[in-house]
mmCIF file of the N, C-alpha and C atoms, coordinates in Angstrom:
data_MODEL
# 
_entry.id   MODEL 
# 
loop_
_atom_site.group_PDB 
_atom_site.id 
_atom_site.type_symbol 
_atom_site.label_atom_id 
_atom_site.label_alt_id 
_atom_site.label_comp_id 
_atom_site.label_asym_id 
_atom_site.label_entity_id 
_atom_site.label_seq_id 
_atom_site.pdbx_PDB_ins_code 
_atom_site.Cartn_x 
_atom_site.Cartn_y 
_atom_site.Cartn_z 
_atom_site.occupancy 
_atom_site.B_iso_or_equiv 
_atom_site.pdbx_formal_charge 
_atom_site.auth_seq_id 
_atom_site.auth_comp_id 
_atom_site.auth_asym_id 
_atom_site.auth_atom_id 
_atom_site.pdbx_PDB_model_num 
ATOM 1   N N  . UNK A 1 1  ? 21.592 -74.782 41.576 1.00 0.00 ? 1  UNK A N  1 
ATOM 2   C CA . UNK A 1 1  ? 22.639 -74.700 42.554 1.00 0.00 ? 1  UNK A CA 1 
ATOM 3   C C  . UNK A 1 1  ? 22.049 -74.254 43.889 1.00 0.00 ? 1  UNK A C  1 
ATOM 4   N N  . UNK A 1 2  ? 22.403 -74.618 45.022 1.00 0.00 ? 2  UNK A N  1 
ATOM 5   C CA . UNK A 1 2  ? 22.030 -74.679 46.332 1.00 0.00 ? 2  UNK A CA 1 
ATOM 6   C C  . UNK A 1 2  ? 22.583 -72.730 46.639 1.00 0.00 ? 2  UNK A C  1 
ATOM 7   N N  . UNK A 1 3  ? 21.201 -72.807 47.174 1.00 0.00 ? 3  UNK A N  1 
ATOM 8   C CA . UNK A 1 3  ? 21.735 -70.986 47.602 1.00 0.00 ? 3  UNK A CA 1 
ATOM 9   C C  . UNK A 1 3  ? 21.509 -70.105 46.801 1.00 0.00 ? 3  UNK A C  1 
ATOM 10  N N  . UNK A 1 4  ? 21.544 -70.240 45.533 1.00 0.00 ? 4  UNK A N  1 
ATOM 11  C CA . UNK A 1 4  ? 21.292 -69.355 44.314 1.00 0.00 ? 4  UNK A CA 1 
ATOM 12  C C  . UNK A 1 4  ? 19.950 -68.406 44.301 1.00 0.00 ? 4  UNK A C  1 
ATOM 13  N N  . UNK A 1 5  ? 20.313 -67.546 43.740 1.00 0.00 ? 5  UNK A N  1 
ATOM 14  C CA . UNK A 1 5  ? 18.932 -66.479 44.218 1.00 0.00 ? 5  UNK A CA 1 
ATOM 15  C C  . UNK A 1 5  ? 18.686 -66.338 42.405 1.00 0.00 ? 5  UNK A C  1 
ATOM 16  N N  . UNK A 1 6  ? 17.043 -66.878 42.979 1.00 0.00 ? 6  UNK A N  1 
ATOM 17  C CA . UNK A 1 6  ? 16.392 -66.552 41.901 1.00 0.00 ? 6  UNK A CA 1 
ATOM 18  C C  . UNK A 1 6  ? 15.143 -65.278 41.580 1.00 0.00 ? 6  UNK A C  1 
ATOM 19  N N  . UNK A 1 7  ? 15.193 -64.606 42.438 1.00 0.00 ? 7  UNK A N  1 
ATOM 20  C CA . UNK A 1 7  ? 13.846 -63.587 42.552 1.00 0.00 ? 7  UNK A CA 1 
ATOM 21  C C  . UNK A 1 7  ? 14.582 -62.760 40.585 1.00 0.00 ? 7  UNK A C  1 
ATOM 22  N N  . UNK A 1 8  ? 13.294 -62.312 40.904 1.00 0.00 ? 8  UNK A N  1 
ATOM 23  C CA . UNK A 1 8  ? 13.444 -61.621 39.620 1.00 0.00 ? 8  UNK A CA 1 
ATOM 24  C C  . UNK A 1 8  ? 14.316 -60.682 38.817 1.00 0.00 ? 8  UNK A C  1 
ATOM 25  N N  . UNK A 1 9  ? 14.433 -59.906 39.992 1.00 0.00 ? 9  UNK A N  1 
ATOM 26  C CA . UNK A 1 9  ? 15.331 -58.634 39.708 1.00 0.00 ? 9  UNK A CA 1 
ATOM 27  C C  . UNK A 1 9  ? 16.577 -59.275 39.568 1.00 0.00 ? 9  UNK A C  1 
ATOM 28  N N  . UNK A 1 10 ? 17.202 -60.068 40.398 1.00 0.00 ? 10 UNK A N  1 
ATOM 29  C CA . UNK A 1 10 ? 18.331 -60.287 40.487 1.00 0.00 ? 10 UNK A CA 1 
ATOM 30  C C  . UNK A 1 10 ? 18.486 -61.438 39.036 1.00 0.00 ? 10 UNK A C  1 
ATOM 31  N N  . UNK A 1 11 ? 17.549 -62.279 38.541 1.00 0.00 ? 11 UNK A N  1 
ATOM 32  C CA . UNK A 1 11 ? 17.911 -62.931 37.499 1.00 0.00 ? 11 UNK A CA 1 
ATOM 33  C C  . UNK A 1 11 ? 17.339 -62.103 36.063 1.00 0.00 ? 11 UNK A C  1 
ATOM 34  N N  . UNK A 1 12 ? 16.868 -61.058 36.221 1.00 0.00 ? 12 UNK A N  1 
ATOM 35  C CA . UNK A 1 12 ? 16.635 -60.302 34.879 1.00 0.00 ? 12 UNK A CA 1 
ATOM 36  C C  . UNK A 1 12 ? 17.214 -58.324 35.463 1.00 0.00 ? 12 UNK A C  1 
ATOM 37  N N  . UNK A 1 13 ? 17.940 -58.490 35.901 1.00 0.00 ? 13 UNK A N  1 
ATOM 38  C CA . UNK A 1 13 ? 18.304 -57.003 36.032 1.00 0.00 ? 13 UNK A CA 1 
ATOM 39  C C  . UNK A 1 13 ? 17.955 -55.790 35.144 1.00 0.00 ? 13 UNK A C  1 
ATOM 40  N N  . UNK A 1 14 ? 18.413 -56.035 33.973 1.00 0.00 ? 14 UNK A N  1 
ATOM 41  C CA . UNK A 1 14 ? 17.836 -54.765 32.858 1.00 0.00 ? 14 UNK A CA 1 
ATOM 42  C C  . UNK A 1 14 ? 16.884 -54.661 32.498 1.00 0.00 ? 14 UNK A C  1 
ATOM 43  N N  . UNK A 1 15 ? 15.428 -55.440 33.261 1.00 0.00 ? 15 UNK A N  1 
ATOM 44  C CA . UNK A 1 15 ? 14.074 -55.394 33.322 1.00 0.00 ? 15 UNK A CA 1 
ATOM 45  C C  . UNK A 1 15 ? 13.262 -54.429 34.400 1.00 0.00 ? 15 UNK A C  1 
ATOM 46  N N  . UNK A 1 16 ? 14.404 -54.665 35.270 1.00 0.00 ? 16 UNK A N  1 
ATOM 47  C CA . UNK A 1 16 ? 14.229 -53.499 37.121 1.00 0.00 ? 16 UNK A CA 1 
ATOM 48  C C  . UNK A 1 16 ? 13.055 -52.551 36.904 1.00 0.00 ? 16 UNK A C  1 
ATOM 49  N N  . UNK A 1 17 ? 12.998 -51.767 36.484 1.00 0.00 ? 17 UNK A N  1 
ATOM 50  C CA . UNK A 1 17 ? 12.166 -50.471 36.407 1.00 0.00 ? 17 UNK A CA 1 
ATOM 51  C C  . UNK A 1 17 ? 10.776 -51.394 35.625 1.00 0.00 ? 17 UNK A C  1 
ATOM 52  N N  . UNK A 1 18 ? 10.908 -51.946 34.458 1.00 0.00 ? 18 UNK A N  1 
ATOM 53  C CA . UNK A 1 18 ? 9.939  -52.531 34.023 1.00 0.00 ? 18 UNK A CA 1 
ATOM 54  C C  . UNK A 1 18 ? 9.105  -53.567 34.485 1.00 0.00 ? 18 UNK A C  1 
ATOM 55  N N  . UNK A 1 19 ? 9.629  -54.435 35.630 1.00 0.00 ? 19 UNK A N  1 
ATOM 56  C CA . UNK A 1 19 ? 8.860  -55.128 36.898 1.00 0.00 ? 19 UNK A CA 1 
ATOM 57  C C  . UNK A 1 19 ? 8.344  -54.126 37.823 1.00 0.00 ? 19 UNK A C  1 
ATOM 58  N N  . UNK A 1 20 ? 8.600  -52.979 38.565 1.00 0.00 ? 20 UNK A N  1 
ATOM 59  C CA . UNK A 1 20 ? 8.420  -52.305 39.178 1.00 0.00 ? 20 UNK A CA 1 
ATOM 60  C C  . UNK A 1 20 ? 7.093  -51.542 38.443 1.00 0.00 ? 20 UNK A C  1 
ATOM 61  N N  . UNK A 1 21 ? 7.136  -51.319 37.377 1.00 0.00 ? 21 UNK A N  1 
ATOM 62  C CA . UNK A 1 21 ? 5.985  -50.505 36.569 1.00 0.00 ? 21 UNK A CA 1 
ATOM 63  C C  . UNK A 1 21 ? 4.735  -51.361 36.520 1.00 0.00 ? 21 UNK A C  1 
ATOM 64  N N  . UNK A 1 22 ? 5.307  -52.887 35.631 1.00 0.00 ? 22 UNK A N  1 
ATOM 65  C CA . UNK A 1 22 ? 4.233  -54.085 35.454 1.00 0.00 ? 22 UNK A CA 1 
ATOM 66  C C  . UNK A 1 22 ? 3.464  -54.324 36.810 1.00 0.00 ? 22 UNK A C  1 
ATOM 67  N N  . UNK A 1 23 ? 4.090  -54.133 37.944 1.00 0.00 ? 23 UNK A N  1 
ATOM 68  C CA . UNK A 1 23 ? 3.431  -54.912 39.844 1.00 0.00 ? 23 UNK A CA 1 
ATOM 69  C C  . UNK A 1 23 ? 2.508  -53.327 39.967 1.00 0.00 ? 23 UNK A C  1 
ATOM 70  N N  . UNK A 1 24 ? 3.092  -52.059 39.766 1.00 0.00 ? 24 UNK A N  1 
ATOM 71  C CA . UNK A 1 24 ? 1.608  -51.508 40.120 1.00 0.00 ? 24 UNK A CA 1 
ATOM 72  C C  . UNK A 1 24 ? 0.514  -51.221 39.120 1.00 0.00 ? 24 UNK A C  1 
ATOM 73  N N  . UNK A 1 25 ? 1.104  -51.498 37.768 1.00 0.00 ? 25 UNK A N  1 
ATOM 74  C CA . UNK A 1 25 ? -0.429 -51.281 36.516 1.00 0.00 ? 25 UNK A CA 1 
ATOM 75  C C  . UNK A 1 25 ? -0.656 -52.391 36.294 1.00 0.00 ? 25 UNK A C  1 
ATOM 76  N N  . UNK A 1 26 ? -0.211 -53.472 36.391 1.00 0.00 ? 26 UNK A N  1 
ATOM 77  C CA . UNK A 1 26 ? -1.287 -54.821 35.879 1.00 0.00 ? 26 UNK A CA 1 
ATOM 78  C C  . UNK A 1 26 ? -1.091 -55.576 36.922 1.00 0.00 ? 26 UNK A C  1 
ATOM 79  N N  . UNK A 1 27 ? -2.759 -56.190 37.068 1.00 0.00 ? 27 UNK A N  1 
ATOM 80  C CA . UNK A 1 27 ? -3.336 -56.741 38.444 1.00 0.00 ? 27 UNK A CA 1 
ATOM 81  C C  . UNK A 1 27 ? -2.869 -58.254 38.537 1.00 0.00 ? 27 UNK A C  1 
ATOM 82  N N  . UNK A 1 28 ? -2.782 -58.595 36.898 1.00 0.00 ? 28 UNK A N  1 
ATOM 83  C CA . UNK A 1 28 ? -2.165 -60.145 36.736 1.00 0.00 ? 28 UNK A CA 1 
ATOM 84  C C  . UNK A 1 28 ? -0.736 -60.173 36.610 1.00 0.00 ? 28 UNK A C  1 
ATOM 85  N N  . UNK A 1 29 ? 0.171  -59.234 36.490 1.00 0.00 ? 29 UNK A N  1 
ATOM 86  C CA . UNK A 1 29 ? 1.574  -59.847 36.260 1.00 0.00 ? 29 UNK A CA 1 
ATOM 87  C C  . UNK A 1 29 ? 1.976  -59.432 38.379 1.00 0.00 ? 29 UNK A C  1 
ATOM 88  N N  . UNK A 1 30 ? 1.500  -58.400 39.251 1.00 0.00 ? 30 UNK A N  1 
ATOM 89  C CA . UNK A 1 30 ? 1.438  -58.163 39.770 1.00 0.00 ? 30 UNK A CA 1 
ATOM 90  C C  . UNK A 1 30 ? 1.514  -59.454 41.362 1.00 0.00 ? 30 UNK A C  1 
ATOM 91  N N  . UNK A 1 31 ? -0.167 -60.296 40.683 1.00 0.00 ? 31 UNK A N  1 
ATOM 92  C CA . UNK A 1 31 ? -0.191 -61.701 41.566 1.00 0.00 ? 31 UNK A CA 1 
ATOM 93  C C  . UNK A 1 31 ? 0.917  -62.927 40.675 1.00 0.00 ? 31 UNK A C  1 
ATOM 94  N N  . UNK A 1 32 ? 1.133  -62.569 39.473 1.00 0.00 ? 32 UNK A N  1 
ATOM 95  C CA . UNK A 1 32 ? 2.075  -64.289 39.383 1.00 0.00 ? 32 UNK A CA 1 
ATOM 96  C C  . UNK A 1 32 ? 3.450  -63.464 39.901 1.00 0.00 ? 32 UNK A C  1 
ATOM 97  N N  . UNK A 1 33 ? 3.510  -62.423 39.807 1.00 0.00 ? 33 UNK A N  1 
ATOM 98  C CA . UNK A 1 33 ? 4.903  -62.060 40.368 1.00 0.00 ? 33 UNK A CA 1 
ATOM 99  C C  . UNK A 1 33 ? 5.137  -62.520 42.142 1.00 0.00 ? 33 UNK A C  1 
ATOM 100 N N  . UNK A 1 34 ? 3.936  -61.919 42.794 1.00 0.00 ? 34 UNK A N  1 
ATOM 101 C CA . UNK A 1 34 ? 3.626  -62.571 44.034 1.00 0.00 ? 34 UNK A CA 1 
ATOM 102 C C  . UNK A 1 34 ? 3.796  -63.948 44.332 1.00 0.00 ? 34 UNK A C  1 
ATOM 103 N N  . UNK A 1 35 ? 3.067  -64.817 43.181 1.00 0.00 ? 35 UNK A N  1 
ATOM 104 C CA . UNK A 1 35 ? 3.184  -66.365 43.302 1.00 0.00 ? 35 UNK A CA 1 
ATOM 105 C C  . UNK A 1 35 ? 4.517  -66.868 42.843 1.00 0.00 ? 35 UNK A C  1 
ATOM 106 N N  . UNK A 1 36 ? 5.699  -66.376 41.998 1.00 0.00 ? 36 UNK A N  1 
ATOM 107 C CA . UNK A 1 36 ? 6.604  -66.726 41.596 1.00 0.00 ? 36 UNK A CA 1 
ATOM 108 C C  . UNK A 1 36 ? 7.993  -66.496 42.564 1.00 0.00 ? 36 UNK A C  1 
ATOM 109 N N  . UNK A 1 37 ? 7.489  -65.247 43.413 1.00 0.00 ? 37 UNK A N  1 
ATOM 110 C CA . UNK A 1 37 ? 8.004  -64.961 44.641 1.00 0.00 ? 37 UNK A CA 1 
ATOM 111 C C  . UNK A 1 37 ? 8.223  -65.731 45.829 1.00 0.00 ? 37 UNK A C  1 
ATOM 112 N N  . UNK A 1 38 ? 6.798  -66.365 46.352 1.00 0.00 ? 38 UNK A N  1 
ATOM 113 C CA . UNK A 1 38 ? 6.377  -67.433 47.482 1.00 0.00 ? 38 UNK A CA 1 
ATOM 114 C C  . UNK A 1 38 ? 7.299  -68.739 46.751 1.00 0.00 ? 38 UNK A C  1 
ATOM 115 N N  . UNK A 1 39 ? 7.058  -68.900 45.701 1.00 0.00 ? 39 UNK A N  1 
ATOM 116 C CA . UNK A 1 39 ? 7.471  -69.996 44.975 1.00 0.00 ? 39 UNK A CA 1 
ATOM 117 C C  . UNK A 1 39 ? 8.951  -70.324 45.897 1.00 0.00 ? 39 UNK A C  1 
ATOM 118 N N  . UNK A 1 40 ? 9.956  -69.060 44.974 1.00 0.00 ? 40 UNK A N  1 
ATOM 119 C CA . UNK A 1 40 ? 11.296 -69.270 45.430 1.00 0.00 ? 40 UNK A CA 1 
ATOM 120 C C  . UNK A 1 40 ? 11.822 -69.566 46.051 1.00 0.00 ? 40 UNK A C  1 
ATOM 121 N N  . UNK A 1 41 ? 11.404 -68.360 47.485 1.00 0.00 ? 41 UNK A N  1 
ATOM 122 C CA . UNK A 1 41 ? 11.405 -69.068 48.974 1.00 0.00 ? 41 UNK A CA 1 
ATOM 123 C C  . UNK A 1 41 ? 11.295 -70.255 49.119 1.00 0.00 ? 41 UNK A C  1 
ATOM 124 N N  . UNK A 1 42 ? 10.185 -70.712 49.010 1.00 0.00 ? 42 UNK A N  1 
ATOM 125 C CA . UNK A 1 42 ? 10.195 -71.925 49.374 1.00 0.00 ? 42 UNK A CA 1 
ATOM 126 C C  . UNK A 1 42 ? 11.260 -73.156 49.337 1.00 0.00 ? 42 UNK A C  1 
ATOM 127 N N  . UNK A 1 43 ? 11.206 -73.075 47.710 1.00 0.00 ? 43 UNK A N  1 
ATOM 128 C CA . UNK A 1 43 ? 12.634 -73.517 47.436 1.00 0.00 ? 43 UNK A CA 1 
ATOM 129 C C  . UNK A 1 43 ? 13.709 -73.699 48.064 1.00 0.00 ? 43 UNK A C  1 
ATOM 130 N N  . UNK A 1 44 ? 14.076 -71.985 48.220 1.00 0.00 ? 44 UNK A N  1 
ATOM 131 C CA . UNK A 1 44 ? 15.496 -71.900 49.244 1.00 0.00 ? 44 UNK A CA 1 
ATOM 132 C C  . UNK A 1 44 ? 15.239 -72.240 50.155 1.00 0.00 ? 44 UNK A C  1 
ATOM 133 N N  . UNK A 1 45 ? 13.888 -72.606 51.134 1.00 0.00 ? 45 UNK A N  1 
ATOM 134 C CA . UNK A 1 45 ? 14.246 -72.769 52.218 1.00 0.00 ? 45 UNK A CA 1 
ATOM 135 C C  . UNK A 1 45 ? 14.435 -74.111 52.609 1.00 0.00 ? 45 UNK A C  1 
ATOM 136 N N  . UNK A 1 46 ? 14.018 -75.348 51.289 1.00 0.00 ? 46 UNK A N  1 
ATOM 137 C CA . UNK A 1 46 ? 14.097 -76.766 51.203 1.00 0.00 ? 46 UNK A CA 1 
ATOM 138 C C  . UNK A 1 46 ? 15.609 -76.781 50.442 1.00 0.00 ? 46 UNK A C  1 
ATOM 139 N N  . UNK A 1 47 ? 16.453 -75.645 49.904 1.00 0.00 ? 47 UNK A N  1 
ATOM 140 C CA . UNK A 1 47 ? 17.290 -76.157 49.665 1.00 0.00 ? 47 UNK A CA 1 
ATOM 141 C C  . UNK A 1 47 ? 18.557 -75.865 50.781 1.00 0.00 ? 47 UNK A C  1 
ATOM 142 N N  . UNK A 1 48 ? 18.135 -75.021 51.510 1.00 0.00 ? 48 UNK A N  1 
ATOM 143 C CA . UNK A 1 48 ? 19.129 -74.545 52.795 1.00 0.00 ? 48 UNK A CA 1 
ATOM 144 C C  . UNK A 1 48 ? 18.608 -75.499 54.144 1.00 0.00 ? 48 UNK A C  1 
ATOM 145 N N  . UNK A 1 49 ? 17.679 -76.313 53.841 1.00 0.00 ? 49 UNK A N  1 
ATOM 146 C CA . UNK A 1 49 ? 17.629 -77.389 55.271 1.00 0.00 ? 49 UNK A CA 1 
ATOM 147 C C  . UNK A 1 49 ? 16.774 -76.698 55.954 1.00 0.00 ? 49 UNK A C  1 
ATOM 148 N N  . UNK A 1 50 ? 16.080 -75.762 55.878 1.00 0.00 ? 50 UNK A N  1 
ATOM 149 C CA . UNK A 1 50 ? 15.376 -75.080 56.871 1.00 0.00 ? 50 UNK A CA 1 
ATOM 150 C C  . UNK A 1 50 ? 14.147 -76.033 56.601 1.00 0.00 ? 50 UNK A C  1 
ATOM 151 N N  . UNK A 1 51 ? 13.684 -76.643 55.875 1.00 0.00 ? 51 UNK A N  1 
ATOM 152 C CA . UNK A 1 51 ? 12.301 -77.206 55.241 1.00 0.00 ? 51 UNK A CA 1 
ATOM 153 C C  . UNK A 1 51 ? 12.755 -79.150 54.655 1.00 0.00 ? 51 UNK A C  1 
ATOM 154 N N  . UNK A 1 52 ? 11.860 -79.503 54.901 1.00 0.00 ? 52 UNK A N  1 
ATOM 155 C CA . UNK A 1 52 ? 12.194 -81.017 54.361 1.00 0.00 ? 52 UNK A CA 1 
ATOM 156 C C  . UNK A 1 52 ? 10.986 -81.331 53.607 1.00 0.00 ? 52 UNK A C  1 
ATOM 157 N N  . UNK A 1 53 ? 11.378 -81.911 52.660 1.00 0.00 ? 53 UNK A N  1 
ATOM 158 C CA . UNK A 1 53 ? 10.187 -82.383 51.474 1.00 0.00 ? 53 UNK A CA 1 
ATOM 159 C C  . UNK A 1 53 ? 10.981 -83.200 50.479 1.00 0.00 ? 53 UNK A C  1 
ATOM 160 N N  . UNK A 1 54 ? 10.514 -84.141 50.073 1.00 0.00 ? 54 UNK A N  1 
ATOM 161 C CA . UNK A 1 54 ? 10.755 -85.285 48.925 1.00 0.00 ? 54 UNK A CA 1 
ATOM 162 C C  . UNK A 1 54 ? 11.433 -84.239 47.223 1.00 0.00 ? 54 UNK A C  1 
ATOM 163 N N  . UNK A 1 55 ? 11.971 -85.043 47.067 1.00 0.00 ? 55 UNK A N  1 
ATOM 164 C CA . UNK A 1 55 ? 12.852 -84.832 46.089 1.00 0.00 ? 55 UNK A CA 1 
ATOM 165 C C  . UNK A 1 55 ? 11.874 -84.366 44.804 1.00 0.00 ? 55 UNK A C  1 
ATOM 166 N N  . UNK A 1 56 ? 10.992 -85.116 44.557 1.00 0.00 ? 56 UNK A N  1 
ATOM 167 C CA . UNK A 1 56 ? 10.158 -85.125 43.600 1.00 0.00 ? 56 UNK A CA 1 
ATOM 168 C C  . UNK A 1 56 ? 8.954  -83.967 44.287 1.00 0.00 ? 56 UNK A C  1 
ATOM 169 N N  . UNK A 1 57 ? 8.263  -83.449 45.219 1.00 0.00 ? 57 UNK A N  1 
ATOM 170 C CA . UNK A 1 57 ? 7.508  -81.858 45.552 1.00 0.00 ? 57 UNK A CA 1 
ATOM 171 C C  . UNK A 1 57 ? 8.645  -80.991 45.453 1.00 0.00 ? 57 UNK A C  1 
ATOM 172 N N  . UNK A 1 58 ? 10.225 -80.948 45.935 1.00 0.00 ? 58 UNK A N  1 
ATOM 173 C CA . UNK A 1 58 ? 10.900 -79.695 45.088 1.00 0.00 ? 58 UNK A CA 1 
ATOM 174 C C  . UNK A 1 58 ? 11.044 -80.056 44.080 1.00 0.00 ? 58 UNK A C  1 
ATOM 175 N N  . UNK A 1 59 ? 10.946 -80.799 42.628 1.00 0.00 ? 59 UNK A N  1 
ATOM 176 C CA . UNK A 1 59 ? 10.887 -80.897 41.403 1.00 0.00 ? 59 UNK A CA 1 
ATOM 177 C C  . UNK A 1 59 ? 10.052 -80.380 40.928 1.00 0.00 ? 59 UNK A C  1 
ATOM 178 N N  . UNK A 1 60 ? 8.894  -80.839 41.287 1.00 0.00 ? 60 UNK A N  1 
ATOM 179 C CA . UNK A 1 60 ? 7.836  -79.866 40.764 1.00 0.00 ? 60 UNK A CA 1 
ATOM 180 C C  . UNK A 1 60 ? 7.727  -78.193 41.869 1.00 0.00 ? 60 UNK A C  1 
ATOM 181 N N  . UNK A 1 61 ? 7.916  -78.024 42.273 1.00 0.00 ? 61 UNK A N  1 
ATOM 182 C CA . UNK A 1 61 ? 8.204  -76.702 42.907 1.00 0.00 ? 61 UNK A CA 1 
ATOM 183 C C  . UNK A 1 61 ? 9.038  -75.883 41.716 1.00 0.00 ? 61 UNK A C  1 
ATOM 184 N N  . UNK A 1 62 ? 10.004 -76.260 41.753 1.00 0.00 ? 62 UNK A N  1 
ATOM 185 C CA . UNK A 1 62 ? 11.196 -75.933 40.362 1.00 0.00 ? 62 UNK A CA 1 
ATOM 186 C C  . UNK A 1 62 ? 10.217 -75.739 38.885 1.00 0.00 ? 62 UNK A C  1 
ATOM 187 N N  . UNK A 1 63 ? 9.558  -76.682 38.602 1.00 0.00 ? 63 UNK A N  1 
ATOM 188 C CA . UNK A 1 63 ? 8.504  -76.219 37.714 1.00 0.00 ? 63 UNK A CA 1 
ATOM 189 C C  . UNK A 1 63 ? 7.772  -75.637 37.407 1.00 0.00 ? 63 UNK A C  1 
ATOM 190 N N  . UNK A 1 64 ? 6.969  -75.785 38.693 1.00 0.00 ? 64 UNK A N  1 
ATOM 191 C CA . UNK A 1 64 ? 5.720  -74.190 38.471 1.00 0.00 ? 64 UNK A CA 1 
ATOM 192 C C  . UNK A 1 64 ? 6.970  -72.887 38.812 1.00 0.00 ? 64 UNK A C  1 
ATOM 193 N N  . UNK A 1 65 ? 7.964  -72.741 39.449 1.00 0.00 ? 65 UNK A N  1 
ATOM 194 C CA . UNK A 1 65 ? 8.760  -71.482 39.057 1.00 0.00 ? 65 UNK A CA 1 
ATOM 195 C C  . UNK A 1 65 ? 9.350  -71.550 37.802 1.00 0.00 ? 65 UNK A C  1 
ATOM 196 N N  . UNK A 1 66 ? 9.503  -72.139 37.396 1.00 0.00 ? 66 UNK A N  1 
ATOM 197 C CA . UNK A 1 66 ? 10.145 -71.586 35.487 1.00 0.00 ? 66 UNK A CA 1 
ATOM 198 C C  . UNK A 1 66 ? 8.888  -71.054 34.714 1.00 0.00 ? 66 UNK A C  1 
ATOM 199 N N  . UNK A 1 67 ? 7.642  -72.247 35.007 1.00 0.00 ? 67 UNK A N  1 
ATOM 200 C CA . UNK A 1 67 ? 6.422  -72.170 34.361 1.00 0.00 ? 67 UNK A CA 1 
ATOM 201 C C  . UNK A 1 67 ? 6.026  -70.287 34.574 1.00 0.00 ? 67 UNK A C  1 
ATOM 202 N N  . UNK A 1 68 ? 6.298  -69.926 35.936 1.00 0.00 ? 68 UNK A N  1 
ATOM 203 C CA . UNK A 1 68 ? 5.648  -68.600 36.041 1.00 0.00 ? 68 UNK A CA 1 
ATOM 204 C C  . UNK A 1 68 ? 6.932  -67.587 35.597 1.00 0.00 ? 68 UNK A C  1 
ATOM 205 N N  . UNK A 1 69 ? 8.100  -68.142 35.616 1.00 0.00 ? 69 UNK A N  1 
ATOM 206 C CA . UNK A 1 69 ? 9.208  -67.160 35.228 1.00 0.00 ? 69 UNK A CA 1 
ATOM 207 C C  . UNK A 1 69 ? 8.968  -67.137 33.676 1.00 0.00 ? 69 UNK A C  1 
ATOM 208 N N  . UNK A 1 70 ? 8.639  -67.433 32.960 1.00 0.00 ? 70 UNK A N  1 
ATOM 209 C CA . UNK A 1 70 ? 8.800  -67.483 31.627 1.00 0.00 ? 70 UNK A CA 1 
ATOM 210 C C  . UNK A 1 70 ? 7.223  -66.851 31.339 1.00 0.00 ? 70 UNK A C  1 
ATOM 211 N N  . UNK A 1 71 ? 6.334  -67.078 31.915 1.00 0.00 ? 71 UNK A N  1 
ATOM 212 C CA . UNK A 1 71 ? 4.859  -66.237 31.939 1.00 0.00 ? 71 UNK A CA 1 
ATOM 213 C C  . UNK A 1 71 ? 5.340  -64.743 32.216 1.00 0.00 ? 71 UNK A C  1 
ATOM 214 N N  . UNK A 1 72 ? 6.051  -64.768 33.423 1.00 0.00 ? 72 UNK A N  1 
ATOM 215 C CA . UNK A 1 72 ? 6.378  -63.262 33.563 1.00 0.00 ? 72 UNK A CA 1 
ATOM 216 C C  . UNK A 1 72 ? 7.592  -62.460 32.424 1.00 0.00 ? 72 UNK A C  1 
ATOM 217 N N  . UNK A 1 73 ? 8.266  -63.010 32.201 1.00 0.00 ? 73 UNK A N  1 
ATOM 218 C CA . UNK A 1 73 ? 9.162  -62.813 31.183 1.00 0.00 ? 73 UNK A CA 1 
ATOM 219 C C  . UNK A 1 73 ? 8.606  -62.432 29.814 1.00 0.00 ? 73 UNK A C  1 
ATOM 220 N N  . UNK A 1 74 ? 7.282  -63.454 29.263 1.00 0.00 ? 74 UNK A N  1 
ATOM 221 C CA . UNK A 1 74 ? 6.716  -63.174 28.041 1.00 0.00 ? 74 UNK A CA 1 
ATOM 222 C C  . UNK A 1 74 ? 6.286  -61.866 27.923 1.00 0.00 ? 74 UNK A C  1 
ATOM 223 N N  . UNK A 1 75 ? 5.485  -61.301 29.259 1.00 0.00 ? 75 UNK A N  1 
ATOM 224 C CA . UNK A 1 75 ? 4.760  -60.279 30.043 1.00 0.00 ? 75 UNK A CA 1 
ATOM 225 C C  . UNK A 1 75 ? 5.702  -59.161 29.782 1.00 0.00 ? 75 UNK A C  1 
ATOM 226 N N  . UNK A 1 76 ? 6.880  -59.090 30.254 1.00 0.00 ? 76 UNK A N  1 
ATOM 227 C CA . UNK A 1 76 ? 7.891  -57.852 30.169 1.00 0.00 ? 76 UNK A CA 1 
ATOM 228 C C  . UNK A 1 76 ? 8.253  -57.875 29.139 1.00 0.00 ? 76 UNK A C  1 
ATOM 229 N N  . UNK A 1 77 ? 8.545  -58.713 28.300 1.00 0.00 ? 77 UNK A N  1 
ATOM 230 C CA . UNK A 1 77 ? 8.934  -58.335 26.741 1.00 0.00 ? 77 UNK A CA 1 
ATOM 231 C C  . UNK A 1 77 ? 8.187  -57.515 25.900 1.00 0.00 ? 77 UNK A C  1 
ATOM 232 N N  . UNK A 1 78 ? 6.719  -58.456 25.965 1.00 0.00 ? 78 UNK A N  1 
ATOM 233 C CA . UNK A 1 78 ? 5.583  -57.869 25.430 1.00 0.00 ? 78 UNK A CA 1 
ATOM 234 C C  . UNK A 1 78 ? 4.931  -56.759 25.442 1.00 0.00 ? 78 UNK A C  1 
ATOM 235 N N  . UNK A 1 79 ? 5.067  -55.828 26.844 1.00 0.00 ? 79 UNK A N  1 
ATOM 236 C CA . UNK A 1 79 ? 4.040  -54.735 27.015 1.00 0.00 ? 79 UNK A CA 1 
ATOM 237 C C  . UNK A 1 79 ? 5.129  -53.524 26.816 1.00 0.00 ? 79 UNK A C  1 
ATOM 238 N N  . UNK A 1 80 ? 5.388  -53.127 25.428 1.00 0.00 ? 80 UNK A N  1 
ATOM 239 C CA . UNK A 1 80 ? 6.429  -51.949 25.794 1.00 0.00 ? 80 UNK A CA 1 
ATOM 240 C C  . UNK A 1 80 ? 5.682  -50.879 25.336 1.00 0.00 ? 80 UNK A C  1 
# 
């Protein structure tokens, strides 16, 4: 959906404190969180008109963000 906010916190809320812990002790969930971040933006900003790009580079845009949302997700489940 156009506009929809996908950053992390806001699509995994009862994780909050446990993203916040994972970004300053591990150096790798830390950068895909970074890269899954840039990701989004981007997104929103091709889906709010600010940005123009082919239908098929935001498709795959959309991809490598699930690809790293679900990397980061495995990540917070896993390290308790």
């Amino acid at each position: 959906m156009l506009g929809e906010k996908h950053d992390l916190i806001h699509e995994l809320p009862e994780y909050k404190d446990r993203i916040h812990n994972l970004k300053i002790s591990n150096r790798h969930f830390s950068h895909q969180f970074e890269k899954y971040h840039e990701l989004d933006h981007e997104i929103h900003r091709v889906e709010e008109g600010i940005e123009t790009t082919s239908d098929e580079y935001l498709e795959e845009l959309k991809k490598k963000r699930l690809a790293l949302k679900d990397e980061l997700f495995s990540m917070l489940k896993s390290e308790n």
